[in-house]
N, C-alpha and C positions, 0 to 999 in steps of 0.2 A: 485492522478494520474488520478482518473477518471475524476475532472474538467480538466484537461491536457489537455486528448483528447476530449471531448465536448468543448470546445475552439478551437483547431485546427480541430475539426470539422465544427464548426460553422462561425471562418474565414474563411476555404475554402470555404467555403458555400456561404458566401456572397462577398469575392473575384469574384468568378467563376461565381456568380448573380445568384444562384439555386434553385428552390422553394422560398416560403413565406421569405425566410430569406434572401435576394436580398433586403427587402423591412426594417428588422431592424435596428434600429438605432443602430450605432458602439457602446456605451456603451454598449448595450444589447450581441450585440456580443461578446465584451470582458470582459464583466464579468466574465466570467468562469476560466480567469488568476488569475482577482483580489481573486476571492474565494480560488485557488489553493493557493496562497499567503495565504493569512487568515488563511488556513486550515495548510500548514506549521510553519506558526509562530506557531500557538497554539500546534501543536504538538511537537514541537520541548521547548517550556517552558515550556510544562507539564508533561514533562519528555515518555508521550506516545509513540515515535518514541526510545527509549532509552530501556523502558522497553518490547517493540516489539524485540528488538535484543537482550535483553539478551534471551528472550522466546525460541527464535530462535536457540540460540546455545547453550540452557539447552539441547534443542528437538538434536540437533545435538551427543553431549555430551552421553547422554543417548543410542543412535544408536549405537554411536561408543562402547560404554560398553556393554550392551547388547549383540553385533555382537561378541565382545571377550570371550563373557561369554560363548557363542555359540560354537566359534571354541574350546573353553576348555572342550567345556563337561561339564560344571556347570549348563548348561539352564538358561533362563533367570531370572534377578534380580523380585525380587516383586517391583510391581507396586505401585508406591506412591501417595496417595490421595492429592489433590490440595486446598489446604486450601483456 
């Protein structure tokens, strides 16, 4: 994401002829697409973007249990150590 916007930073930039960067050459400009690409593909076959979502809705999961454990009057569950 973050090459995303350093790209569409750095095309504006020298769209618009802004500072020093008026004076780069386009490849340089658009590298930071080509990266974003790069940086997708490899996330996405090494299963990194896959395992970021499940993280995510462990952390969700967990809220949600916890929250009910709460309204029950049980208090919260123990906390489990992350291998």
């Amino acid at each position: 994401m973050y090459f995303l916007l350093i790209g569409i930073a750095l095309l504006a930039m020298k769209y618009l002829e802004i500072g020093p960067v008026a004076a780069f050459p386009w490849w340089v400009v658009l590298s930071p697409f080509a990266m974003a690409v790069a940086w997708w593909s490899w996330a996405d076959a090494s299963g990194y973007t896959k395992k970021k979502a499940v993280e995510r809705e462990n952390q969700k999961k967990q809220a949600r249990i916890d929250k009910n454990r709460e309204n029950l009057g049980m208090g919260a569950a123990p906390t489990r150590k992350k291998r």
